[in-house]
C-alpha positions as CSV (number, residue, x, y, z in Angstrom):
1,X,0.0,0.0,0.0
2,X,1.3,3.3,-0.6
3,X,1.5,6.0,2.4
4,X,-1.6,7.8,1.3
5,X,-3.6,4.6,1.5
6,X,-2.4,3.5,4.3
7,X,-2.8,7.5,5.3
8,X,-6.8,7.0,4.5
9,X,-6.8,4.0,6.2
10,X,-6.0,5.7,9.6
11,X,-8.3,8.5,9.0
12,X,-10.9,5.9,8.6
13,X,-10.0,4.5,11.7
14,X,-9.7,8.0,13.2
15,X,-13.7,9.0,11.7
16,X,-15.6,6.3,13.9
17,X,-13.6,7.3,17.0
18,X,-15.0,11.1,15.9
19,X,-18.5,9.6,15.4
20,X,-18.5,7.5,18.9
21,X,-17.6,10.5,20.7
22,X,-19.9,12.7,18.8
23,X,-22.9,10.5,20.1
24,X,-21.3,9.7,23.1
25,X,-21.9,13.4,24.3
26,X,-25.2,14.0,22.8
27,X,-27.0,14.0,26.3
28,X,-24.9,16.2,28.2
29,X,-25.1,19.7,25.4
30,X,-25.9,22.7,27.3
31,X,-28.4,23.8,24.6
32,X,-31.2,20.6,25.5
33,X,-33.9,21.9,26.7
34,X,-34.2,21.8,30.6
35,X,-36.7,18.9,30.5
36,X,-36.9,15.4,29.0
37,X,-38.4,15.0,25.5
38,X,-41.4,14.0,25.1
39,X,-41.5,10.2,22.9
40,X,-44.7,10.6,21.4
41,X,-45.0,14.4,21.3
42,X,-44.1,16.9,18.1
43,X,-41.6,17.4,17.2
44,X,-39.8,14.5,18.4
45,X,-36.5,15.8,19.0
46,X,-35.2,13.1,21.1
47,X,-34.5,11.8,17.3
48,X,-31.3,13.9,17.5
49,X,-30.6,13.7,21.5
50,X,-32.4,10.0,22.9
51,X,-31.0,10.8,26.0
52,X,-31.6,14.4,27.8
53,X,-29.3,14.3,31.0
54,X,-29.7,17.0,33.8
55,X,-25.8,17.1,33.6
56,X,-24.6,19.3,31.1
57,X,-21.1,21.0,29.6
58,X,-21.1,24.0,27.0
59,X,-17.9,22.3,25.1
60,X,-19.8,19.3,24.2
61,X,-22.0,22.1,22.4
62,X,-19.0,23.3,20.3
63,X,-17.7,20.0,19.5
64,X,-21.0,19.2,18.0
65,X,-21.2,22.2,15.8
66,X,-17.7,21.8,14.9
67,X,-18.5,17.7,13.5
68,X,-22.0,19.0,12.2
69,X,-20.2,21.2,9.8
70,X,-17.9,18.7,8.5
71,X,-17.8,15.4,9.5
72,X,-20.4,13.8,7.1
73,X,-19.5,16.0,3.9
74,X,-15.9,14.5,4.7
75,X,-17.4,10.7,4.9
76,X,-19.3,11.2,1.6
77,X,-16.0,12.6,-0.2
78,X,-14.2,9.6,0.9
79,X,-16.9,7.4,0.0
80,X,-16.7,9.2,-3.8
81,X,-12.8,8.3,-3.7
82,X,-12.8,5.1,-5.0
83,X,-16.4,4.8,-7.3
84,X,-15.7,5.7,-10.3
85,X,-12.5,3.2,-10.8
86,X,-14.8,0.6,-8.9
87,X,-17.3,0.9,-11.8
88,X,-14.7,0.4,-14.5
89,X,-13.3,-2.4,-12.7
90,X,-17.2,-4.6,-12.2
91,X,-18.7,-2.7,-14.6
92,X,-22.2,-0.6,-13.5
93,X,-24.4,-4.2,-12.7
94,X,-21.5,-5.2,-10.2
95,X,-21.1,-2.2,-8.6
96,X,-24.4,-1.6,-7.8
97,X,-25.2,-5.4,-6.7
98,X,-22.1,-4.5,-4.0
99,X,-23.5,-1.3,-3.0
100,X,-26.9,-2.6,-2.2
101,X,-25.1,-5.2,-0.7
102,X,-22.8,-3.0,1.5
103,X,-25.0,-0.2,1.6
104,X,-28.6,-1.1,1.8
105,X,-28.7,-4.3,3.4
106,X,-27.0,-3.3,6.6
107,X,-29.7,0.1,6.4
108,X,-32.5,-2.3,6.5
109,X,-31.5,-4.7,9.4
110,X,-30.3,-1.8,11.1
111,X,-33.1,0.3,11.2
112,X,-35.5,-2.8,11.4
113,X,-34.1,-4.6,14.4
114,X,-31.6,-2.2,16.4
115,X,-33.5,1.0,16.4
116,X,-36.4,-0.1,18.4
117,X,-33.9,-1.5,20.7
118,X,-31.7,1.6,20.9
119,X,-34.7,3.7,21.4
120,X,-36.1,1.9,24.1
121,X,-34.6,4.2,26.8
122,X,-35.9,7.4,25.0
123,X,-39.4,6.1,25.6
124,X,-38.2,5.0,29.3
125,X,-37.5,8.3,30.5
126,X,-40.9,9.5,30.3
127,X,-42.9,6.2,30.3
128,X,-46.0,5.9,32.9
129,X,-46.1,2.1,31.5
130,X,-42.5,1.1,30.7
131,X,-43.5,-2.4,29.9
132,X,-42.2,-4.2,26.0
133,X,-45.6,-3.9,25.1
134,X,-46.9,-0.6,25.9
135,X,-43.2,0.5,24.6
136,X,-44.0,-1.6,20.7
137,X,-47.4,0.0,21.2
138,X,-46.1,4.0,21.0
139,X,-43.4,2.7,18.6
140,X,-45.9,2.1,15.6
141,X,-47.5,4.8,16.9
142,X,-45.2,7.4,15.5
143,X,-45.5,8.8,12.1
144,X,-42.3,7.9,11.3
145,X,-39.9,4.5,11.7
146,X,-36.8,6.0,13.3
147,X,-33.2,5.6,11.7
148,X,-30.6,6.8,13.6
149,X,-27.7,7.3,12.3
150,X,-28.2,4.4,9.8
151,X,-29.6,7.7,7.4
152,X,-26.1,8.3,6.1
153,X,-26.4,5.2,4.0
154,X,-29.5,6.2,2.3
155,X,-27.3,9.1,1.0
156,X,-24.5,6.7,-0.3
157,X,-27.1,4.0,-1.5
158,X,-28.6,6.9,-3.4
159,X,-25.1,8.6,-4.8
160,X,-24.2,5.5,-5.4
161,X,-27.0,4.5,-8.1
162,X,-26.7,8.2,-9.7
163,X,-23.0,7.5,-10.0
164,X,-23.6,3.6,-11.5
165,X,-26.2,5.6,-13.7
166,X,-23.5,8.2,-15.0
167,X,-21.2,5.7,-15.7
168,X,-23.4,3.6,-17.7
169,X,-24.9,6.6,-19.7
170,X,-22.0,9.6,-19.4
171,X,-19.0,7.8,-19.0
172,X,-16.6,10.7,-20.3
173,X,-17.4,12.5,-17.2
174,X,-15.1,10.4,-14.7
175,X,-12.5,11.6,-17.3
176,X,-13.7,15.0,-17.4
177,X,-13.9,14.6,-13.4
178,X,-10.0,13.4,-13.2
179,X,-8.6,16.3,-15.6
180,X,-10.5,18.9,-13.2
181,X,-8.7,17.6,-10.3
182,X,-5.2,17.5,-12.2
183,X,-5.5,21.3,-12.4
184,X,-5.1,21.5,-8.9
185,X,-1.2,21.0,-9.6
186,X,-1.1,23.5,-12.3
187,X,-3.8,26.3,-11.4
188,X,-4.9,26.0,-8.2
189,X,-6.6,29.2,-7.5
190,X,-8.7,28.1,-10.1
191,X,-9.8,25.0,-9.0
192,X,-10.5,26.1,-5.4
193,X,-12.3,29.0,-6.9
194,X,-14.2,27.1,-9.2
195,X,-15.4,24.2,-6.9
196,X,-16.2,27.1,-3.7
197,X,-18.6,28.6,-6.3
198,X,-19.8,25.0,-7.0
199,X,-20.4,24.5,-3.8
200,X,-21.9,27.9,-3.2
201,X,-24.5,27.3,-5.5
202,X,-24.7,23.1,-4.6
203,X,-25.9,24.3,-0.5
204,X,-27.5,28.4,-0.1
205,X,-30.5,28.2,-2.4
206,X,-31.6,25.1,-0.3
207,X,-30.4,26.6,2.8
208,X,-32.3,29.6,2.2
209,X,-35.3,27.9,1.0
210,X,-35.8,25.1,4.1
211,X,-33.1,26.7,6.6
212,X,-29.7,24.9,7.7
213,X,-31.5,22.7,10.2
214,X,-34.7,21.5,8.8
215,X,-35.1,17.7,8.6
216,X,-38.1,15.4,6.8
217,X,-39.0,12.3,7.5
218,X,-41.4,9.7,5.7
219,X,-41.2,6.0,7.1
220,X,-37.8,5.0,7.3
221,X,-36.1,7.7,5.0
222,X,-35.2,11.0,6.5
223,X,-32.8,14.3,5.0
224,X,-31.7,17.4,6.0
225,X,-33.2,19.1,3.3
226,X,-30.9,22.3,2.6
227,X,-27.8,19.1,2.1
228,X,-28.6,16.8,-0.7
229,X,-26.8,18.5,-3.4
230,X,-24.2,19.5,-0.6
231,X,-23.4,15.9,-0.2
232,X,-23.9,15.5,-4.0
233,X,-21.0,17.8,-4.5
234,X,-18.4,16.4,-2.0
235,X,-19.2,13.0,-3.5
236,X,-17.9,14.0,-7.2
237,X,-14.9,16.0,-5.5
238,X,-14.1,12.9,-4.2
239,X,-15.0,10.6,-7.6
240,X,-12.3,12.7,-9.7
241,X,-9.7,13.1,-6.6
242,X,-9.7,9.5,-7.0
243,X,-10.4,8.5,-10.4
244,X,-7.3,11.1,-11.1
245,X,-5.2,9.1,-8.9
246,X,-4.3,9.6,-5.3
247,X,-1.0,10.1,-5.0
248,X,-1.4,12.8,-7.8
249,X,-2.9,16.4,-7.0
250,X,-4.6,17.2,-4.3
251,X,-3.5,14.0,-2.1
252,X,-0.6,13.7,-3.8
253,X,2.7,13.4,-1.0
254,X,4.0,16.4,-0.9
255,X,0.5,18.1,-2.5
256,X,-0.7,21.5,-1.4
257,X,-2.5,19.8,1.7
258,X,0.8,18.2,2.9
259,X,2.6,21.2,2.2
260,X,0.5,24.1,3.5
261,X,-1.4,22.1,6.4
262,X,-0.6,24.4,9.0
263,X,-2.4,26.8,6.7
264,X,-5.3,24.6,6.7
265,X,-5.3,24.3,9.7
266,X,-5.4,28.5,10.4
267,X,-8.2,28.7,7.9
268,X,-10.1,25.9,9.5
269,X,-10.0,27.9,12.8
270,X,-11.4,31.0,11.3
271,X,-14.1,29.4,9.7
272,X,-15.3,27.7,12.4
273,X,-15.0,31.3,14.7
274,X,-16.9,32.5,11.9
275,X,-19.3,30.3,11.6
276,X,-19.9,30.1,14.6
277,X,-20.0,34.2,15.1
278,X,-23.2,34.7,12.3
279,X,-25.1,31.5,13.5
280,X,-25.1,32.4,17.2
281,X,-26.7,35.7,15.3
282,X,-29.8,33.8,14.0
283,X,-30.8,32.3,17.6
284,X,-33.4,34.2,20.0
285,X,-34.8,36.5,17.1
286,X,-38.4,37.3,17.6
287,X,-39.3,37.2,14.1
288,X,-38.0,35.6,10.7
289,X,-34.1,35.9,10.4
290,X,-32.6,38.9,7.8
291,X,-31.7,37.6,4.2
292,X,-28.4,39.3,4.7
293,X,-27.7,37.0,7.5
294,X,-28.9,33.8,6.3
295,X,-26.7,34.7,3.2
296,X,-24.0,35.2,5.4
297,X,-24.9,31.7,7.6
298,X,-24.8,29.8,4.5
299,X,-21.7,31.2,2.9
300,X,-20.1,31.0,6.2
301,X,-20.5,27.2,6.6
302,X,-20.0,26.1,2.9
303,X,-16.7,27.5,3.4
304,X,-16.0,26.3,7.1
305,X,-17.2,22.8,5.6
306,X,-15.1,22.8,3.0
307,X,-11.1,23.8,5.0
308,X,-12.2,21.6,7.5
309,X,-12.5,19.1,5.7
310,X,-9.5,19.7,3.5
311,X,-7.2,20.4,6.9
312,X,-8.3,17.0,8.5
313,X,-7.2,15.1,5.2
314,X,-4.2,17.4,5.4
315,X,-3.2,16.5,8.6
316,X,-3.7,12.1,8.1
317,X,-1.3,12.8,4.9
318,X,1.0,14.9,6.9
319,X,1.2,12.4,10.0
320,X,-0.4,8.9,9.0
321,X,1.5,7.5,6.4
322,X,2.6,4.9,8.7
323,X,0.4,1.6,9.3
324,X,-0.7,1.1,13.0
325,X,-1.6,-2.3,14.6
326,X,-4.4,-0.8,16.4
327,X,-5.2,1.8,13.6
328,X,-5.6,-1.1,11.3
329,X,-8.0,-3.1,13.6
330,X,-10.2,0.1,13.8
331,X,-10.5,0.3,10.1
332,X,-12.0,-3.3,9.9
333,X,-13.9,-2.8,12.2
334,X,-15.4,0.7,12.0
335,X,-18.2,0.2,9.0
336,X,-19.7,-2.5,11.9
337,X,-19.6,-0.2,14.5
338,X,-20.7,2.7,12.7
339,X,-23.8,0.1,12.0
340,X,-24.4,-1.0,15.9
341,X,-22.8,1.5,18.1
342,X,-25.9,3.6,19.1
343,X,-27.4,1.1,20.3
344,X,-24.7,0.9,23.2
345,X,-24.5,4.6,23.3
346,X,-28.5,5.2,24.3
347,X,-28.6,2.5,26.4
348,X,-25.1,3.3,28.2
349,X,-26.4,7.1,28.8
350,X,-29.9,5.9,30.1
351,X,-27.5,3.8,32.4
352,X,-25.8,6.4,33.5
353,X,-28.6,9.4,34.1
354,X,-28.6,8.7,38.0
355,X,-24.8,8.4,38.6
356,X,-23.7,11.1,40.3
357,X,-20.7,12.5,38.2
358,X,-20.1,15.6,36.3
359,X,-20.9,15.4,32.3
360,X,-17.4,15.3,31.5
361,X,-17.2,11.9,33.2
362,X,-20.3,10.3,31.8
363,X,-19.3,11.4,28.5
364,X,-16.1,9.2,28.4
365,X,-18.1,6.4,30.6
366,X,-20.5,6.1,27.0
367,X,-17.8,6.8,24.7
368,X,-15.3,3.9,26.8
369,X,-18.4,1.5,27.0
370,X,-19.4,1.6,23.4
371,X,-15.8,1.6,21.7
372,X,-14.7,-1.4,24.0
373,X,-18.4,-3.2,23.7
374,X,-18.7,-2.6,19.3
375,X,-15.3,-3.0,18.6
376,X,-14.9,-6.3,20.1
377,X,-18.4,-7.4,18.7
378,X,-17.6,-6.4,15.4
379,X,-14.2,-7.4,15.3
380,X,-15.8,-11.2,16.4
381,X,-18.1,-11.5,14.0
382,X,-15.4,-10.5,11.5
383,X,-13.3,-13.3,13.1
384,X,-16.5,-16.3,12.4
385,X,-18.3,-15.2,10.1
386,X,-16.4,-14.4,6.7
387,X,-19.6,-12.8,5.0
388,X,-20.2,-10.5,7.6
389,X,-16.3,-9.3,7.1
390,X,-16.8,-9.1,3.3
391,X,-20.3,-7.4,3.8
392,X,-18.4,-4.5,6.2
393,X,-15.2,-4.4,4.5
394,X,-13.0,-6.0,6.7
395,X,-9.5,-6.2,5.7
396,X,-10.1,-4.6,2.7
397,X,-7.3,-2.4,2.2
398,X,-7.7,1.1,-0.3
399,X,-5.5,0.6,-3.8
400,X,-3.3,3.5,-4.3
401,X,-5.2,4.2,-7.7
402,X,-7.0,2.8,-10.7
403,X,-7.8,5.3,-13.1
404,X,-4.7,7.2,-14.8
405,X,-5.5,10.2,-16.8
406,X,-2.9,12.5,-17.9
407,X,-2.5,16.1,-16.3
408,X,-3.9,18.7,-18.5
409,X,-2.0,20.9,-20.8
410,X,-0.5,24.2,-19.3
């Protein structure tokens, strides 16, 4: 494997340490509301916090905002990395029989069989009949099934068949894709100019349209409805990053992210103050919020999105070229525990809601709990049962490249 593999790898294995600790703290922000959530009530925001603990710190707030602005564009880039050689490789009926495989089989049995179980203890907390029954009962009661964070995969089943659909009917763009992301080496100003005003016009009219936090939901299938042509962008960054090659351009060794990361890392920084500075604008208003500053809100995180992301890959090229024992067990395992870790998190903070500790230590009791309890479940089954480890990836380690196209001219 070549360093920026291996580099990926690690920042695989990284990501679900990110996500278990994003959830793990979920119960403990400062901005929940001061009583529990109703289960059965509108408009069911226990979705997004299961668990509302009495115990609270502000940082967790800011570490949320600060994943909530990046950390899912950055999974659907990575997930675009390696498509478009993957469909010239088993052609568009393969790849799509593997994505549904990977993708939306593991959606269905999650949402069908761990959700109810991991939202047991949301019903619990404000239950006058916690029995099974009366639980199942409110359950189908809801207008909606709820997915946790299994939703991500509808995105990727979804990108995934607009991609196998490109392939089989536009297949010049994964070329036109590649020789985009080769002018990164020769005119970069242009291409970050050109794919911030991509991105521009990919988030604010939906932002402005639905606002950045509105969410739908209809049986099992939810979005965030200012993001799907958000996440529709990052994914075709990260098609021609990789169909281009990835230690060429942008991810190339000693590319402008290795280079300039502490730069990167500045601008990531500001973003997020910036960010952060017009949202904290928007809250308490008596009346609708000013164009000017939801112009300024959704400018302001399309760009803190996009150096975020772009400093985090920095840094894994920068400092993890260099395979890890532990790193490596991580990345088999994290696609499994990414499929059953909430279950351990809701049930771990329900656990936990009468212990009398500060925030700070329940927040690493949940996060300690459900790394030691998934990862070892996940890294069993991958042990026993060898289509579970094909079916989550186990062991499968990222090729350097597949498609080579050459740089455009100068």
């Amino acid at each position: 494997m070549s360093g920026t593999s291996i580099a990926l790898n690690n920042l695989r294995a990284v990501v679900i340490l990110v996500v278990l600790a994003f959830h793990s703290v979920l119960a403990y922000l400062g901005s929940l509301p001061a009583e529990v959530l109703p289960f059965d009530g509108p408009p069911y925001r226990w979705r997004s916090s299961p668990i509302v603990d009495s115990d609270r710190w502000f940082g967790f707030d800011l570490f949320c905002a600060w994943q909530d602005v990046f950390l899912m564009s950055l999974f659907v880039l990575l997930s675009g990395l390696f498509v478009w050689p993957s469909l010239a490789r088993k052609g568009t009926r393969g790849f799509l029989a593997d994505r549904l495989l990977r993708l939306a089989v593991p959606y269905v049995l999650v949402v069908a069989f761990l959700m109810p179980i991991a939202h047991y203890p949301s019903y619990l907390q404000t239950a006058a009949d916690p029995g099974v029954a009366a639980y199942w009962k409110h359950f189908r009661a809801l207008p909606f099934w709820p997915n946790g964070p299994a939703w991500f995969l509808q995105v990727l089943v979804v990108a995934a068949v607009a991609a196998a659909a490109l392939h089989q009917f536009a297949r010049p763009l994964g070329d036109a894709l590649a020789r985009f992301s080769a002018s990164v080496d020769t005119h970069p100003i242009r291409y970050f100019v050109v794919t911030l005003a991509v991105a521009i016009v990919a988030y604010m009219p939906l932002a402005l349209v639905y606002g950045p936090w509105e969410w739908t939901q209809l049986g099992p299938f939810s979005v965030q409805l200012c993001r799907p042509l958000h996440y529709a962008f990052y994914y075709f960054v990260g098609m021609g990053i990789g169909t281009y090659g990835l230690e060429r351009g942008l991810f190339a060794a000693n590319g402008l992210l290795v280079r300039h990361w502490r730069s990167w890392f500045a601008g990531a920084v500001a973003g997020m103050v910036v960010w952060l500075a017009v949202t904290a604008q928007t809250f308490g208003r008596d009346g609708p919020v000013p164009l000017g500053l939801q112009l300024a809100g959704a400018l302001a995180f399309v760009v803190a999105c996009g150096v975020n992301c772009l400093f985090v890959i920095a840094l894994c090229l920068r400092f993890g070229r260099r395979s890890v024992a532990v790193l490596d067990s991580l990345t088999d395992c994290a696609y499994g525990m990414y499929l059953i870790h909430y279950v351990f998190i809701v049930w771990l903070q329900y656990l936990m809601l009468a212990a009398p500790f500060p925030a700070i230590v329940k927040a690493a009791v949940v996060f300690t709990g459900t790394l030691l309890l998934s990862w070892s479940i996940v890294a069993a089954a991958i042990r026993r049962m060898p289509r579970v480890a094909y079916v989550i990836g186990a062991d499968r380690r990222m090729p350097t490249a597949a498609i080579r196209v050459p740089a455009p001219p100068l």
